[in-house]
KEVEXVO-257106 format. One record per residue (C-alpha): residue in one letter; x, y, z; residue number from 0. Coordinates in Angstrom, 2 decimals, padded with zeros to 5 digits, always signed. Layout:
BEGIN
<node residu="a" east="X" north="Y" up="Z" num="NUM"/>
...
END
This chain:
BEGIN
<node residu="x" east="+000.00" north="+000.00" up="+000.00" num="0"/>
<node residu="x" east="+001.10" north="+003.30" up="-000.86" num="1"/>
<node residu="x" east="+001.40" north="+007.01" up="+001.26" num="2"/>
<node residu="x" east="-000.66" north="+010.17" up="+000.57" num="3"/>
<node residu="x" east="+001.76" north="+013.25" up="+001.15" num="4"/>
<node residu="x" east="-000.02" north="+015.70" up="+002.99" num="5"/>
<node residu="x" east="+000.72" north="+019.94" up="+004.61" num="6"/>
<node residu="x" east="-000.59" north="+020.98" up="+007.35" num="7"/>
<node residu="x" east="-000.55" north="+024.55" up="+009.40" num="8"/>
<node residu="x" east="-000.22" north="+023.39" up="+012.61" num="9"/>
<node residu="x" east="+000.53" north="+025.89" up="+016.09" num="10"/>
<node residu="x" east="+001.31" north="+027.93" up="+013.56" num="11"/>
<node residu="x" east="+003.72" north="+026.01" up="+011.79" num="12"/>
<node residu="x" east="+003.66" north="+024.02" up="+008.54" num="13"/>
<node residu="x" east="+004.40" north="+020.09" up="+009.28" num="14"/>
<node residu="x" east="+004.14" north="+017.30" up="+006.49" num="15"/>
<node residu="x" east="+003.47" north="+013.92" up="+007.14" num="16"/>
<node residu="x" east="+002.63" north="+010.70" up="+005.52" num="17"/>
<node residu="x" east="-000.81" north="+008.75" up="+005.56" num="18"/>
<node residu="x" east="-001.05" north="+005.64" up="+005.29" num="19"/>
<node residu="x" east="-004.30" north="+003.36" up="+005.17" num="20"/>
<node residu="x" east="-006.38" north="+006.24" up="+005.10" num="21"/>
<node residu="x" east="-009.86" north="+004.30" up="+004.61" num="22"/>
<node residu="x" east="-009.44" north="+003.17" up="+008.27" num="23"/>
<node residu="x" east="-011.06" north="+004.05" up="+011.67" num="24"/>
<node residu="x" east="-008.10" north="+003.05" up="+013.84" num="25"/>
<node residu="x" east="-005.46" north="+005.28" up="+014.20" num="26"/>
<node residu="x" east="-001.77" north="+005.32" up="+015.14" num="27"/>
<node residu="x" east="+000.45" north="+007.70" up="+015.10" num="28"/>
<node residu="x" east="+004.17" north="+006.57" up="+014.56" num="29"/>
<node residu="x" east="+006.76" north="+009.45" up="+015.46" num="30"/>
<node residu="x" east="+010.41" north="+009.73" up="+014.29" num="31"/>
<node residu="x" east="+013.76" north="+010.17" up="+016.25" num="32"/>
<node residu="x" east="+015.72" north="+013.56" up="+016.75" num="33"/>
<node residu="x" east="+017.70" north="+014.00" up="+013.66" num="34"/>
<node residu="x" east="+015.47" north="+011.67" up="+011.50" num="35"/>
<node residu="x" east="+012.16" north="+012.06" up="+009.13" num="36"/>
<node residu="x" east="+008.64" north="+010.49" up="+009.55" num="37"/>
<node residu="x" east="+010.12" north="+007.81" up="+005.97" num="38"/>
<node residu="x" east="+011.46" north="+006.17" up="+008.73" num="39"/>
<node residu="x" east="+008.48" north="+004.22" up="+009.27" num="40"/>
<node residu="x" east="+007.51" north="+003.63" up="+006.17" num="41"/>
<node residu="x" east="+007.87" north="-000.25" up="+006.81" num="42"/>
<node residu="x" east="+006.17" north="-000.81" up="+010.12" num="43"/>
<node residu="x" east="+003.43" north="+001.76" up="+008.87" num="44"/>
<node residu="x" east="+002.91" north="-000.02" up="+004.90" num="45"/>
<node residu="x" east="+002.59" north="-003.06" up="+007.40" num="46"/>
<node residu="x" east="-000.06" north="-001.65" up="+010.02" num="47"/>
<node residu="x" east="-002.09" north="+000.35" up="+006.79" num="48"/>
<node residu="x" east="-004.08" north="-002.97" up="+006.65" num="49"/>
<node residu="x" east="-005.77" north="-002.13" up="+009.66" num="50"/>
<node residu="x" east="-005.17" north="+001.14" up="+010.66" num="51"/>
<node residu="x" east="-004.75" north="+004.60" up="+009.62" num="52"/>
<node residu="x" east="-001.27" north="+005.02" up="+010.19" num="53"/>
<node residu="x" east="-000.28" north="+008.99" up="+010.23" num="54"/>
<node residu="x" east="+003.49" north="+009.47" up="+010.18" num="55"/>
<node residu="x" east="+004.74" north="+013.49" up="+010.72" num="56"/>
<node residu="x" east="+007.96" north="+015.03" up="+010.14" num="57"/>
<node residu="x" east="+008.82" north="+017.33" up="+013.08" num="58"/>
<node residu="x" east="+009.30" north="+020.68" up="+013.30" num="59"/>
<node residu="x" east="+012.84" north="+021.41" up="+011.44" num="60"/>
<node residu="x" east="+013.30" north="+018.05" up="+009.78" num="61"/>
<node residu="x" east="+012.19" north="+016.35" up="+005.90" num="62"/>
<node residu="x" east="+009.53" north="+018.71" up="+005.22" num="63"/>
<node residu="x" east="+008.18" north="+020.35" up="+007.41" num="64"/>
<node residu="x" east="+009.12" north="+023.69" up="+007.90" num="65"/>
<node residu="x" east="+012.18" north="+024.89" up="+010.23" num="66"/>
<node residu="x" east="+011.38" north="+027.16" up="+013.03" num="67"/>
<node residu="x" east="+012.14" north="+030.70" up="+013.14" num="68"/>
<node residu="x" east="+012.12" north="+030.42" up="+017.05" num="69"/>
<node residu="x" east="+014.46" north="+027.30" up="+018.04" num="70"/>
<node residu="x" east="+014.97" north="+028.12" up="+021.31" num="71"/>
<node residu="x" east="+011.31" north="+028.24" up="+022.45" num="72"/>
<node residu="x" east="+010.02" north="+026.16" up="+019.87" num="73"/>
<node residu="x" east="+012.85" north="+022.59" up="+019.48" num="74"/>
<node residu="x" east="+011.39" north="+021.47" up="+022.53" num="75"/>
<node residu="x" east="+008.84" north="+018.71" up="+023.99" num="76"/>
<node residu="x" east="+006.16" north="+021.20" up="+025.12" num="77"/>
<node residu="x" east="+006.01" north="+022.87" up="+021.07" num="78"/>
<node residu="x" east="+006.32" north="+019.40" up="+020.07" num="79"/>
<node residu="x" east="+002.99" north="+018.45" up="+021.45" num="80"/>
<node residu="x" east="+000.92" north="+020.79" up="+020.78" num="81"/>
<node residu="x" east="+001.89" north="+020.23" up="+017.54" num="82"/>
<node residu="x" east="+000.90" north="+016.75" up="+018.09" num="83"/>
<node residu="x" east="-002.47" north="+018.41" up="+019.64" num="84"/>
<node residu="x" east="-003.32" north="+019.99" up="+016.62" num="85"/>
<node residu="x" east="-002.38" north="+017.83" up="+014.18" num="86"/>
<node residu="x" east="-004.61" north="+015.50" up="+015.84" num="87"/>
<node residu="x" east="-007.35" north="+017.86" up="+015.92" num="88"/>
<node residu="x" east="-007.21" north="+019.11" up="+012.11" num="89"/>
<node residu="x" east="-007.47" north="+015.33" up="+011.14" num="90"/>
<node residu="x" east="-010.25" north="+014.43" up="+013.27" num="91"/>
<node residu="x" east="-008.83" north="+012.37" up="+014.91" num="92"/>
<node residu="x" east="-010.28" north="+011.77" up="+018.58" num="93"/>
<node residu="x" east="-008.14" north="+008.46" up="+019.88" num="94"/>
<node residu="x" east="-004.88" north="+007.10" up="+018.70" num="95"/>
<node residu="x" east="-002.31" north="+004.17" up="+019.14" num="96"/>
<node residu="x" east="+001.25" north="+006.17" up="+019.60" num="97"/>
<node residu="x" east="+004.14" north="+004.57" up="+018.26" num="98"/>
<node residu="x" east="+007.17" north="+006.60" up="+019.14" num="99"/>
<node residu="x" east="+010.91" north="+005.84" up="+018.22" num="100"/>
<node residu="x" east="+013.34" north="+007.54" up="+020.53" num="101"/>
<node residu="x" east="+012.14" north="+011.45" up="+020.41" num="102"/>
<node residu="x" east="+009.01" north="+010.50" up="+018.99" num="103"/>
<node residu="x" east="+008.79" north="+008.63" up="+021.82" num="104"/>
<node residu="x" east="+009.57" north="+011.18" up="+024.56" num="105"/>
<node residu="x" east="+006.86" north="+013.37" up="+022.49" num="106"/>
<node residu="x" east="+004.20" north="+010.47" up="+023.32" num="107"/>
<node residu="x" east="+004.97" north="+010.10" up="+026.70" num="108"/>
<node residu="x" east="+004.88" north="+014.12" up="+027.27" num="109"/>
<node residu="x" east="+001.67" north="+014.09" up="+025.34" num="110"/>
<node residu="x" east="+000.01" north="+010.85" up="+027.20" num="111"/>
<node residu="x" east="+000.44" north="+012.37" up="+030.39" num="112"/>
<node residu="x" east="-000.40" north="+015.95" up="+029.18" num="113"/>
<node residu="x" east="-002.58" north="+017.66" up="+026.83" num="114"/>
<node residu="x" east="-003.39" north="+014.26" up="+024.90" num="115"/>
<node residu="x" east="-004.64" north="+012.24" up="+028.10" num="116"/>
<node residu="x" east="-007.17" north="+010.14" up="+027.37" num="117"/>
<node residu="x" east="-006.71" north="+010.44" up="+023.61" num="118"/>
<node residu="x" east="-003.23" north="+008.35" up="+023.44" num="119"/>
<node residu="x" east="-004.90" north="+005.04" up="+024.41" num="120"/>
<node residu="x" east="-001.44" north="+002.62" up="+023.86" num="121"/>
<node residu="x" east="+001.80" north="+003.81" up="+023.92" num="122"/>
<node residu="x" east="+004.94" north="+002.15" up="+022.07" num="123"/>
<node residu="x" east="+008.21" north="+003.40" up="+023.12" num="124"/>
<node residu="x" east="+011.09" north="+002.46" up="+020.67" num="125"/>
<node residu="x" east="+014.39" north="+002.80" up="+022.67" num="126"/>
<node residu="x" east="+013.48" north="+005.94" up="+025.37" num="127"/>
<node residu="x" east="+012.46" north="+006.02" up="+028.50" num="128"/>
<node residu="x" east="+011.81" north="+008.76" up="+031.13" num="129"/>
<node residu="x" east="+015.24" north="+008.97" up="+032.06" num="130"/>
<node residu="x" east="+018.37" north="+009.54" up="+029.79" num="131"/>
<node residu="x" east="+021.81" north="+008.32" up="+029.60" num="132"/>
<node residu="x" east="+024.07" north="+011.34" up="+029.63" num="133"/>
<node residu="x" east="+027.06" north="+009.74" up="+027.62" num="134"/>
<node residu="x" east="+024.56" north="+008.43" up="+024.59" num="135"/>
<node residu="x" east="+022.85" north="+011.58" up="+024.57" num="136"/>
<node residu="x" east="+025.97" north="+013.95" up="+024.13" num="137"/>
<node residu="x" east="+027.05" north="+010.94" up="+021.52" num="138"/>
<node residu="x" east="+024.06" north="+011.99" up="+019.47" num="139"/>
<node residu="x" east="+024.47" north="+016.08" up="+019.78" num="140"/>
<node residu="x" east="+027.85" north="+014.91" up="+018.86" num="141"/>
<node residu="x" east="+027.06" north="+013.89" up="+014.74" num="142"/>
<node residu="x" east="+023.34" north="+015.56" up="+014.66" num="143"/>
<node residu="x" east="+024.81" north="+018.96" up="+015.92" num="144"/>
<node residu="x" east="+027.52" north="+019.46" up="+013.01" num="145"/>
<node residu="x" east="+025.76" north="+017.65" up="+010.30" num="146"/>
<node residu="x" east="+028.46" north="+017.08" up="+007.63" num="147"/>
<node residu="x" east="+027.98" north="+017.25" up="+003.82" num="148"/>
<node residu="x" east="+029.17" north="+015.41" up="+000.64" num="149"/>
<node residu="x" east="+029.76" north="+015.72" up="-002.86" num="150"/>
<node residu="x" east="+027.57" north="+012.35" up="-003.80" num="151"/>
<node residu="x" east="+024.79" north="+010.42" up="-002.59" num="152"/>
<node residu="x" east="+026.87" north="+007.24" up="-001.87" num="153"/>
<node residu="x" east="+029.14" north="+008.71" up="+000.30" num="154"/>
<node residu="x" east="+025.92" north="+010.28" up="+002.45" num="155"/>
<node residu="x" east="+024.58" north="+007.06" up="+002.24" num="156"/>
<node residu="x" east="+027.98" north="+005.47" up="+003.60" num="157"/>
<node residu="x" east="+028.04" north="+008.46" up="+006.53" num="158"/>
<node residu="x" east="+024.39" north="+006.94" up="+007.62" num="159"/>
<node residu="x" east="+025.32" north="+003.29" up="+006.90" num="160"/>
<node residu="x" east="+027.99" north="+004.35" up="+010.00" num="161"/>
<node residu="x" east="+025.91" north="+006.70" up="+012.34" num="162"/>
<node residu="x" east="+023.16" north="+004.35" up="+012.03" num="163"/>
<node residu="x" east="+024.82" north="+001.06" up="+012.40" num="164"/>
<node residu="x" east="+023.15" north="+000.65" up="+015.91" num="165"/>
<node residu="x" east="+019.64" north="+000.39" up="+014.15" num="166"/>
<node residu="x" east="+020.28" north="-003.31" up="+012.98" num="167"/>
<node residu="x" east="+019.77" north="-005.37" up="+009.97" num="168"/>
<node residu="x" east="+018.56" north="-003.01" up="+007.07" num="169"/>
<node residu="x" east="+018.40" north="-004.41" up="+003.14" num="170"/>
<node residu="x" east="+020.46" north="-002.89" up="+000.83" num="171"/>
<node residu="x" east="+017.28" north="-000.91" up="-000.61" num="172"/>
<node residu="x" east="+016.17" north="+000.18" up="+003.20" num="173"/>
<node residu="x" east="+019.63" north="+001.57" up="+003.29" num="174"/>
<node residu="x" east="+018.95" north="+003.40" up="+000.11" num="175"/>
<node residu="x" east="+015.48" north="+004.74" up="+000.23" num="176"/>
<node residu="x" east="+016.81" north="+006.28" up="+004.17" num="177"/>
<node residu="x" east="+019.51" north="+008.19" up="+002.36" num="178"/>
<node residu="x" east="+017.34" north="+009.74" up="-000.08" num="179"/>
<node residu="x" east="+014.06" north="+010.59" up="+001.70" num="180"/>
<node residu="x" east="+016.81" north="+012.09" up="+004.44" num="181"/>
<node residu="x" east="+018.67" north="+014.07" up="+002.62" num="182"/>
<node residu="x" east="+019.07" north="+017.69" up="+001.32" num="183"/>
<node residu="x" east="+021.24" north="+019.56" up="-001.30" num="184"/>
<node residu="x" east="+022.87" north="+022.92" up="-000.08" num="185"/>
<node residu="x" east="+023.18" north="+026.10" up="-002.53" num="186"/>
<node residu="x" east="+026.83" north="+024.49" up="-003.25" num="187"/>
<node residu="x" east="+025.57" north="+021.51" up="-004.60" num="188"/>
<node residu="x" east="+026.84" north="+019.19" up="-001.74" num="189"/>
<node residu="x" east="+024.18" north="+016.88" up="+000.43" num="190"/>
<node residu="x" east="+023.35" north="+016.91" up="+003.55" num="191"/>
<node residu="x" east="+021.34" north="+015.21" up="+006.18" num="192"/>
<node residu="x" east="+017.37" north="+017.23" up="+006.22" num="193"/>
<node residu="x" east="+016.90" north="+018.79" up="+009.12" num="194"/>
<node residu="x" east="+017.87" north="+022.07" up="+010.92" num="195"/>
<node residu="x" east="+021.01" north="+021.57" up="+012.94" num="196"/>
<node residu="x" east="+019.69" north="+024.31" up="+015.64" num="197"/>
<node residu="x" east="+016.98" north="+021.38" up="+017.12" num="198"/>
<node residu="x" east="+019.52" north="+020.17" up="+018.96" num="199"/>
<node residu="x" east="+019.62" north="+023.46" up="+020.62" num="200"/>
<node residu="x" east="+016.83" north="+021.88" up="+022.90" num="201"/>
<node residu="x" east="+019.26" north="+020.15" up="+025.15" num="202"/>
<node residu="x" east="+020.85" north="+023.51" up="+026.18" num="203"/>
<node residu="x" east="+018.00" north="+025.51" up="+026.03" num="204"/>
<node residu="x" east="+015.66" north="+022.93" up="+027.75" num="205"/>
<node residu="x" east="+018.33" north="+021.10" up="+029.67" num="206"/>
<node residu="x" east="+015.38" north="+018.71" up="+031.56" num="207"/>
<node residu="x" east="+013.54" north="+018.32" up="+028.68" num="208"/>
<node residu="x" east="+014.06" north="+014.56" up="+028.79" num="209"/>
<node residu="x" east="+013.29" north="+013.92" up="+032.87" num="210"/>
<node residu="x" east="+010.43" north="+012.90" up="+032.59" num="211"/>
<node residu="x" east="+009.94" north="+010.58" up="+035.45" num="212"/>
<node residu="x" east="+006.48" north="+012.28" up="+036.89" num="213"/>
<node residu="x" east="+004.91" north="+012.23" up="+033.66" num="214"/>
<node residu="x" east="+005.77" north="+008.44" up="+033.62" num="215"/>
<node residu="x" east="+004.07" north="+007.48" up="+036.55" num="216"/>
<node residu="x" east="+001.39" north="+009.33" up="+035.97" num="217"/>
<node residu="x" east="+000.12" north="+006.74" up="+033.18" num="218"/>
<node residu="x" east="-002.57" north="+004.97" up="+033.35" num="219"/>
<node residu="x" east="-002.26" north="+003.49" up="+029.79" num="220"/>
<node residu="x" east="-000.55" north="+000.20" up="+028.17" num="221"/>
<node residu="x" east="+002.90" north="+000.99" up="+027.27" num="222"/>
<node residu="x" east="+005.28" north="-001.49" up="+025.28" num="223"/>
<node residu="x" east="+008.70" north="-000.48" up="+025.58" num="224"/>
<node residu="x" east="+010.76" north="-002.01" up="+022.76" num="225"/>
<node residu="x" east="+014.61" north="-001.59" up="+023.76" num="226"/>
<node residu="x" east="+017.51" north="-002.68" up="+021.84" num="227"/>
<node residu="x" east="+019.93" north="-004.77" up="+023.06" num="228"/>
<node residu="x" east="+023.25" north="-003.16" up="+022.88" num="229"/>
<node residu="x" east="+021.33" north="+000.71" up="+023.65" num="230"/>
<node residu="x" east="+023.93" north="+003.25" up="+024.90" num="231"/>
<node residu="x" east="+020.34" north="+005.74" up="+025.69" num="232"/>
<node residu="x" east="+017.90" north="+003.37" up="+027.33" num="233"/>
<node residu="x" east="+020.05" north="+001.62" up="+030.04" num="234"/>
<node residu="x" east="+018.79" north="-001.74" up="+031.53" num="235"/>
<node residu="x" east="+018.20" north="-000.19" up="+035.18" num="236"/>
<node residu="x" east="+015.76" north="+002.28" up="+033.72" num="237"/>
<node residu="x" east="+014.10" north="-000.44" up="+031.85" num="238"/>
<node residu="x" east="+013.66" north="-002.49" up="+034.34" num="239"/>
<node residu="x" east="+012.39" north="+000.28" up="+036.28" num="240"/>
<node residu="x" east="+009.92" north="+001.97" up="+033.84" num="241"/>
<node residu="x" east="+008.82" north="-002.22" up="+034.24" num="242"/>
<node residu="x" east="+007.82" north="-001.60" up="+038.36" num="243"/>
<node residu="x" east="+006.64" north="+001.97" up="+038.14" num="244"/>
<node residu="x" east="+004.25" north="+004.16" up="+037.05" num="245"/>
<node residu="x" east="+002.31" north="+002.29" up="+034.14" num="246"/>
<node residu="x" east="+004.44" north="-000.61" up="+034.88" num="247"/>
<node residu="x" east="+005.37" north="-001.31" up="+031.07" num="248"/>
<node residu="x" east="+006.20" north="-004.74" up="+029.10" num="249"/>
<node residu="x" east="+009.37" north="-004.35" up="+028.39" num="250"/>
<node residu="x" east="+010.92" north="-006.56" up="+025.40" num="251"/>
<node residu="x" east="+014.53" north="-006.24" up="+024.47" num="252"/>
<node residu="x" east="+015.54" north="-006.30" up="+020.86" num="253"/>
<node residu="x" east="+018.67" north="-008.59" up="+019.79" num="254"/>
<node residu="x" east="+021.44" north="-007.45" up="+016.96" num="255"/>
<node residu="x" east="+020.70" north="-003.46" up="+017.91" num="256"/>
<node residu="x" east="+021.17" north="-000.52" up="+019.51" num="257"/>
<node residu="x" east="+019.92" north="+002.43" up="+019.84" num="258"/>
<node residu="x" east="+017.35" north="+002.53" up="+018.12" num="259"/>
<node residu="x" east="+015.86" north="-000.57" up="+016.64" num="260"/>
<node residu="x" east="+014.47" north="+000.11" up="+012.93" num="261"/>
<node residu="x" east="+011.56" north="-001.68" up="+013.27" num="262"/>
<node residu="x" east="+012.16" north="-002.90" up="+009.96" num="263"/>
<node residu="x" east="+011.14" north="-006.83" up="+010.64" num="264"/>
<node residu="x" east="+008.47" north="-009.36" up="+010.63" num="265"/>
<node residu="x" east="+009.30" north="-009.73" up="+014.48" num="266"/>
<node residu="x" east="+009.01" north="-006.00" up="+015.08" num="267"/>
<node residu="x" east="+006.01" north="-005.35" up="+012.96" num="268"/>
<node residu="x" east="+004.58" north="-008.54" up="+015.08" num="269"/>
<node residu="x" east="+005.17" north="-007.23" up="+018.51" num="270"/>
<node residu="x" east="+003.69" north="-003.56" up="+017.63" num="271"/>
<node residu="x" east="+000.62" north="-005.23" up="+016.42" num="272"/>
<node residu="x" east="-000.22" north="-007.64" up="+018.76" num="273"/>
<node residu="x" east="+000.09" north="-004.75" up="+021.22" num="274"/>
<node residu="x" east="-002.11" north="-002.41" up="+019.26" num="275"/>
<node residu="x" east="-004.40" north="-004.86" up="+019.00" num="276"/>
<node residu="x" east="-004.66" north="-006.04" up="+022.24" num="277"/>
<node residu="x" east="-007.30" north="-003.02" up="+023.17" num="278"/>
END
């Protein structure tokens, strides 16, 4: 099945996303990572379109959507939701399934246990949890701060076959289609990853954006959290405890990744189902 490209003003802002199975009731929303584009589920959404409406956004500053002219107030969880909020709103759409990979992630859980309580009605966390690991995360503002450009595709697409090693197993053509729905060509003709380097201004200008232990157990919802094995950002201590507190989450670990798992698989795709349709 195939995506409808769609625009949308949203907070004030114009975000694009992808829609999948658009004839459907059900909804989930599946949310990207920090430096990354809502393509990245195109998989794990083509597979869910068969029974849901699957709506997959680019965030503020990355693919598509448009970058903010206020990064310091607006690269942050809070602007991120209520761009969720109204996004949600223009489509009509009253509950959802959340399926969040790392950011996209934190964005659920901020929004489950904020302005989208009661709407977010299962929760899938790829790789995050309410509590970050300092090392990983200054690994990340490391490569997605100073995003480097090339003269050809195939030596972005070698730059992201590197970063992203830690995702796992991706086909030759996975590989591929990431570099080119990722990337962007500057006025000198070189590529470049999409997105605006100044979102990772949110760790300096929103230093605790990622504590988010009281919004965690405040849940009342069923969360899956899907962790990869080898993760450098979602330690095994706070997985095990995000499994005794607050919503008290399933917790399944991922083997042959890191951080984060490209739920790219049959097994992936299967555990992300069965989940959603559990209730």
């Amino acid at each position: 099945m195939s995506f409808a490209s769609r625009y949308l003003r949203c907070a004030g802002r114009e975000l694009h996303v992808t829609e999948w199975g658009a004839s459907h009731h059900e909804v989930v929303i599946a949310w990207h990572g920090l430096a990354r584009t809502g393509r990245d589920m195109d998989d794990i959404a083509a597979h869910l379109s068969s029974r849901y409406r699957v709506i997959c956004p680019d965030t503020l500053g990355r693919g598509l959507s448009q970058w903010s002219p206020a990064p310091d107030d607006e690269y942050c969880l809070a602007f991120y939701t209520r761009l969720a909020e109204s996004l949600l709103d223009q489509l009509g759409i009253s509950q959802c399934r959340w399926l969040g990979t790392s950011m996209g992630g934190a964005i659920g859980l901020h929004a489950a246990a904020g302005p989208l309580r009661g709407r977010i009605r299962r929760l899938v966390l790829n790789d995050i949890g309410p509590e970050l690991a300092k090392p990983a995360v200054e690994r990340i503002r490391s490569y997605a701060g100073s995003p480097p450009a090339f003269d050809t595709m195939g030596e972005l697409e070698q730059y992201f076959r590197t970063v992203y090693k830690p995702y796992g197993w991706l086909s030759d053509v996975q590989w591929r289609r990431l570099t080119e729905s990722s990337m962007r060509r500057l006025p000198d003709g070189r590529v470049t990853p999409h997105y605006d380097p100044a979102m990772v201004r949110q760790f300096t200008a929103h230093p605790d954006d990622y504590d988010q232990w009281p919004a965690w157990d405040s849940l009342d919802i069923p969360v899956l959290v899907l962790r990869g094995a080898t993760s450098d950002l979602l330690l095994p201590e706070v997985a095990e405890a995000m499994r005794s507190r607050g919503p008290r989450a399933v917790v399944v670990t991922l083997p042959d990744c890191g951080h984060a798992p490209a739920l790219n698989t049959p097994e992936h795709f299967g555990l992300v189902e069965r989940f959603f349709a559990a209730g």
